[in-house]
VOMITI-189172 format. One line per 2 residues: for each residue x, y, z of C-alpha. Coordinates in Angstrom, 2 decimals, padded with zeros to 5 digits. Layout:
X:Y:Z  ...
% end
This chain:
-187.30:091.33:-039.99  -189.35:094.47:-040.86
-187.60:097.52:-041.32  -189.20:101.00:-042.23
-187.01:103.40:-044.35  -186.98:107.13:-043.51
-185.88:109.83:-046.07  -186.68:113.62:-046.47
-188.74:112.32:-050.46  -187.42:115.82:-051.34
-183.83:115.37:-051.84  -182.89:113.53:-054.97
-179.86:111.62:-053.83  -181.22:109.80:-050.60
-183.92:108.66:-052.74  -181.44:107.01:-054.79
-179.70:105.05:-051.44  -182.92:104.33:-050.26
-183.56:102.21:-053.70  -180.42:100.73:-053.11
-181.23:099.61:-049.14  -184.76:098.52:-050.20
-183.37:096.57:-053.17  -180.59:095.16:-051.06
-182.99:094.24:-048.01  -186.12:092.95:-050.15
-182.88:090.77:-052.01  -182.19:088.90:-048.41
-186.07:088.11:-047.71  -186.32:091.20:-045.46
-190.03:092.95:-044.86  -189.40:096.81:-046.25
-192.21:099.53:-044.88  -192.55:102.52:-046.56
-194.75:105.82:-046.26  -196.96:106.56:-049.73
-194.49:110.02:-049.96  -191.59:107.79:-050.27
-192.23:104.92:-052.25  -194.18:106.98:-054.70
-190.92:108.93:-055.91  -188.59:105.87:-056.09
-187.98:104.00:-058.95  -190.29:100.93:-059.32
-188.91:097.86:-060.24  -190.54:095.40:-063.23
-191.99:092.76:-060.25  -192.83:094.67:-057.07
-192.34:092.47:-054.57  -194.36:091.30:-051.97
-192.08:092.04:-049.00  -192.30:095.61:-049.39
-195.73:097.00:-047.72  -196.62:100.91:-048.62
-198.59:102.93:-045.91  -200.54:106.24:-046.37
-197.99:108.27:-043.60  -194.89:108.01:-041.81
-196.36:107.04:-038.57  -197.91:103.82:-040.35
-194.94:102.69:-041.41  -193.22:102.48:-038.48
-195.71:101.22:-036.49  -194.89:097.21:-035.85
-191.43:097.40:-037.21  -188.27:096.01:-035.77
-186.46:098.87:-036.99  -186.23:102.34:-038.61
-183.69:103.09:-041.06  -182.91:106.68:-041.19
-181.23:107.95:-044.35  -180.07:111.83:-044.13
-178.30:113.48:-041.87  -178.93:114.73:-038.09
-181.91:116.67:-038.69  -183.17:113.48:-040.40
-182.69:111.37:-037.28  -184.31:114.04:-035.36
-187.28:113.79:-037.24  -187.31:109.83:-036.77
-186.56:110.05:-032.87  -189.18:112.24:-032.55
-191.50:110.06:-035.26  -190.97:106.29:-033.13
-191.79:108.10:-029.90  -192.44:105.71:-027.08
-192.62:103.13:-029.35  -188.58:102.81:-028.99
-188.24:100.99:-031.99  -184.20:100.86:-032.78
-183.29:103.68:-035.09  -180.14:102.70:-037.67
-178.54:106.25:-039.17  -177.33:106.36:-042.59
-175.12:108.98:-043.28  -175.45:111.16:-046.49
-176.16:114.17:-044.97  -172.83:116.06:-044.05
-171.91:116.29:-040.30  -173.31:112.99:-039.34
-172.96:112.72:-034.98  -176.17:110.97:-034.72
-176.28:109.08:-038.14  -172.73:108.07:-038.34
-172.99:105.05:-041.29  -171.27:105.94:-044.36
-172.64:105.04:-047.52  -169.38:102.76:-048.02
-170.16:100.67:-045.16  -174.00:100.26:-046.44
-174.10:096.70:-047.45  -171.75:095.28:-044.79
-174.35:097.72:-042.58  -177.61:096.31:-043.29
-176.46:092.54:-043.20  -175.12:093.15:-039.53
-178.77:094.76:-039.12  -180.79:091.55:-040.16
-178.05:089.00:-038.53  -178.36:090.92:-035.27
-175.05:091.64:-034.90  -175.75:095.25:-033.36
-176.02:096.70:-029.69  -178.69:099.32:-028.74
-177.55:102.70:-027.41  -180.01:104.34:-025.15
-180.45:108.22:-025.56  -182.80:110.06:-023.66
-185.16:113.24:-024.70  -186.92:116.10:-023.37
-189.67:116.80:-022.66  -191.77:120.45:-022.42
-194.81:120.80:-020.79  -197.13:124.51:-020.93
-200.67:124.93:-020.42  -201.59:121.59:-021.43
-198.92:121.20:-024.37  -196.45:118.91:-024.82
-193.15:118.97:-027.35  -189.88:116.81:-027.16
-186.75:117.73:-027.80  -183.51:114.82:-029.13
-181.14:117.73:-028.88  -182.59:120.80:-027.60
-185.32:123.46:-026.68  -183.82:126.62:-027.93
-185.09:130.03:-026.51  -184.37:133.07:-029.11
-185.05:136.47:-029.81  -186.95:137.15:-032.73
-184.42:139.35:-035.42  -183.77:143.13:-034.67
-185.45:142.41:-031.00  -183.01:143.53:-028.13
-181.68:140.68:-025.72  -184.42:138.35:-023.82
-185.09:137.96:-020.25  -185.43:134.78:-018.70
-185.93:133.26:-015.26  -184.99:129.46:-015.04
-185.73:127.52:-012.01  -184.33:123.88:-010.58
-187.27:121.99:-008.63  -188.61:125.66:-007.62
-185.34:127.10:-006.76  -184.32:130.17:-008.82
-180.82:129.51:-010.55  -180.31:132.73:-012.28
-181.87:135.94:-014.63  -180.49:135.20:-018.11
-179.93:138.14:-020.16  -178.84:137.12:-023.51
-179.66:136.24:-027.21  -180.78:132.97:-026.33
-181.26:130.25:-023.97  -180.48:126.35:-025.00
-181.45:123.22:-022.52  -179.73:120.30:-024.34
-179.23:116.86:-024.18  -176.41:115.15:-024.07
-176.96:113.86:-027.69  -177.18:117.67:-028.55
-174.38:118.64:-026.59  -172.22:118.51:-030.11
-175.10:120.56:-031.97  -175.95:124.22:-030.83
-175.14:124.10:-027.65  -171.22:123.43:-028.86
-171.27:126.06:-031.41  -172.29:128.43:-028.16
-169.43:127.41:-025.77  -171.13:124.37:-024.01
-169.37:121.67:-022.91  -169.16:117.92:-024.96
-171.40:115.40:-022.98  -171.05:111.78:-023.58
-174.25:110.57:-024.71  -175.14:107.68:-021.77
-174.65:110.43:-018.96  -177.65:111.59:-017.01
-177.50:115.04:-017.53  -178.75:118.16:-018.84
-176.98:121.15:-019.56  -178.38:124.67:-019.44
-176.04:127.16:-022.33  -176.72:130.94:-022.90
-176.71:132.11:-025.91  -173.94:135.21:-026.07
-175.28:136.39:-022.05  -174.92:139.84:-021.58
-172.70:139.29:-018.55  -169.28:136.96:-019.40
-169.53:135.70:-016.09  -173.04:133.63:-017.06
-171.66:130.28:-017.89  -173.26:126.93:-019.06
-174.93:125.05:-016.13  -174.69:121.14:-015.68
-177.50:119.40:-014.09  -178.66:115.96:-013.67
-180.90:114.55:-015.96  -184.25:113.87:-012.85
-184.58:117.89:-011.94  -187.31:119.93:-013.69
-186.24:123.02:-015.27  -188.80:125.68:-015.15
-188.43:128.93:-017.43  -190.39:131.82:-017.27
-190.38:134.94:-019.63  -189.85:138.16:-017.54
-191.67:140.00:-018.67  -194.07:138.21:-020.32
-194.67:140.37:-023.39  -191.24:139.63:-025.06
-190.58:138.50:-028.46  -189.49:135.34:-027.64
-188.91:132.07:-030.23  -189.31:129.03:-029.07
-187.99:125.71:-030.98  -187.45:121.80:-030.46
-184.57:120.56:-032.36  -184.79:123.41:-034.79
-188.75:123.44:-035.55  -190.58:126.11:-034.09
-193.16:125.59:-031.27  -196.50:127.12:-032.10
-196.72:129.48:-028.65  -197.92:133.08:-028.06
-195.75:135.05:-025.80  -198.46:135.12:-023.06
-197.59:131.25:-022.67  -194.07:131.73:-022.52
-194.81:132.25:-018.26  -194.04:128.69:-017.21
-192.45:126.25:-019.44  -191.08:123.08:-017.65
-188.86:120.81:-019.04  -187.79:117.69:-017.81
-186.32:113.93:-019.12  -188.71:112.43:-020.98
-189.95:109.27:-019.82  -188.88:106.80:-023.13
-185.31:106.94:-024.57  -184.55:106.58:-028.06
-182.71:103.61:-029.22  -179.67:104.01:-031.30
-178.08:100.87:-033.29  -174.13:100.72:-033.22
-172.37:098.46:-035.15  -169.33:096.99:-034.42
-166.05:098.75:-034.61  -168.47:101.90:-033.92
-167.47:104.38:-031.00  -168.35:107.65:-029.79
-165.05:109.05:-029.66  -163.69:107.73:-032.95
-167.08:109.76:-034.19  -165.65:113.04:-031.95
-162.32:112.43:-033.62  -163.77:112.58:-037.20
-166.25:115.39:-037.54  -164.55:117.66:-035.01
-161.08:116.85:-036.22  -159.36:116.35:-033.39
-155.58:115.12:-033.32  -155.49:116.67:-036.97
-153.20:119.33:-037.62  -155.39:122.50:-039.06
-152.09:123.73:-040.76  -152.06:121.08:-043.32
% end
């Protein structure tokens, strides 16, 4: 099996569990990819060995893989959904990040982990993106397309259609189109609803709306969403998944966003499940008094 590793190189502990996966696959006759970035700041051992293949960048190294290990947290498996692309290679999440929804391994579980990964005892989870579309540019979104004021700028105005017809004039701080995978992410922390991941749907959350009444939309997952800036000479931010969209305000007319046409493919384990996840990193059932 060939697996690519995926690490932020900058943070000095995930460097240390991805010498510990690579060790532990190349130890089991497993094929190990890695990007130059990576593999040049982990230790090397005395005899390199021949099953683990270095590549100048990222997208190298996961090209002709079986699978992508992802060791980080969420923004790491953002990165990596975003890096296999259409190529839909199965993404594994390690967790050493701290909130860990999307890569929801603990380090505990790493070795028991990787040797269901290369006996195939695993189950894909399909997740789908986003995808936004403006003046011949293109972005996708795991989680979310964020619209935002810039700091010290006044609310925004925005005008979102469904298929052409006008759903509402959002006045507010900000304007998040999520995914169900990123219904737990922003779009919780401003009053929109939990999704389960495998539903086909779309939710539309304003950020703090100037009118109470302006509540998060559900929509299914096939309708385009079209969002103009009115007017167009706002300070307006616009972001995928956190990282912010290169985009002048004069483009910020007639965004559309719609499902993407590729999911992303999650690997769950067994004994993994979406709500024993909820139940852990939101706490629920727990009593807060203790």
């Amino acid at each position: 099996m060939k697996i690519c590793l995926i690490v932020n190189p900058e943070i000095e502990p995930r460097l240390a569990v991805v010498r510990r996966i690579r060790d532990f696959l190349t130890d089991h006759k497993q094929s190990v990819h890695l990007a130059e970035a990576i593999s040049e700041r982990l230790p090397q051992p005395a005899s390199p060995s021949p099953l683990v293949s270095v590549f100048p960048t990222e997208d190298q190294a996961v090209s002709g893989t079986d699978a992508v290990i992802a060791v980080g947290g969420d923004g790491t498996m953002l990165h990596t959904a975003r890096l296999v692309g259409d190529a839909s290679t199965p993404i594994l999440g390690i967790n050493s990040g701290r909130l860990g929804f999307l890569a929801d391994t603990q380090l505990k579980d790493l070795e028991s982990a990787l040797s269901y990964l290369f006996d195939g005892n695993w189950e894909v989870e399909e997740r789908f993106m986003l995808s936004a579309n403006w003046n011949g540019n293109h972005a996708l979104a795991f989680n979310e397309f964020l619209f935002a004021k810039h700091s010290g700028v006044a609310m925004i105005t925005l005008e979102v259609y469904c298929n052409d017809q006008k759903i509402n004039k959002y006045w507010a701080d900000g304007l998040i189109i999520a995914t169900p995978t990123g219904s737990t992410a922003y779009n919780l922390s401003s009053g929109g609803p939990v999704i389960y991941p495998e539903t086909d749907v779309m939710v539309i959350t304003p950020v703090c709306p100037h009118a109470l009444t302006t509540r998060p939309l559900v929509l299914p997952a096939d309708k385009v969403i079209t969002v103009k800036a009115v007017p167009a000479n706002q300070q307006i931010l616009f972001s995928n998944d956190g990282k912010i969209c290169n985009i002048n305000n004069e483009e910020l007319t007639d965004i559309e966003i719609s499902k993407s046409s590729f999911n992303v493919r999650l690997i769950k384990l067994p004994g993994r499940n979406y709500f024993e996840t909820l139940r852990a990193k939101l706490m629920w059932g727990k009593d807060l008094r203790e």
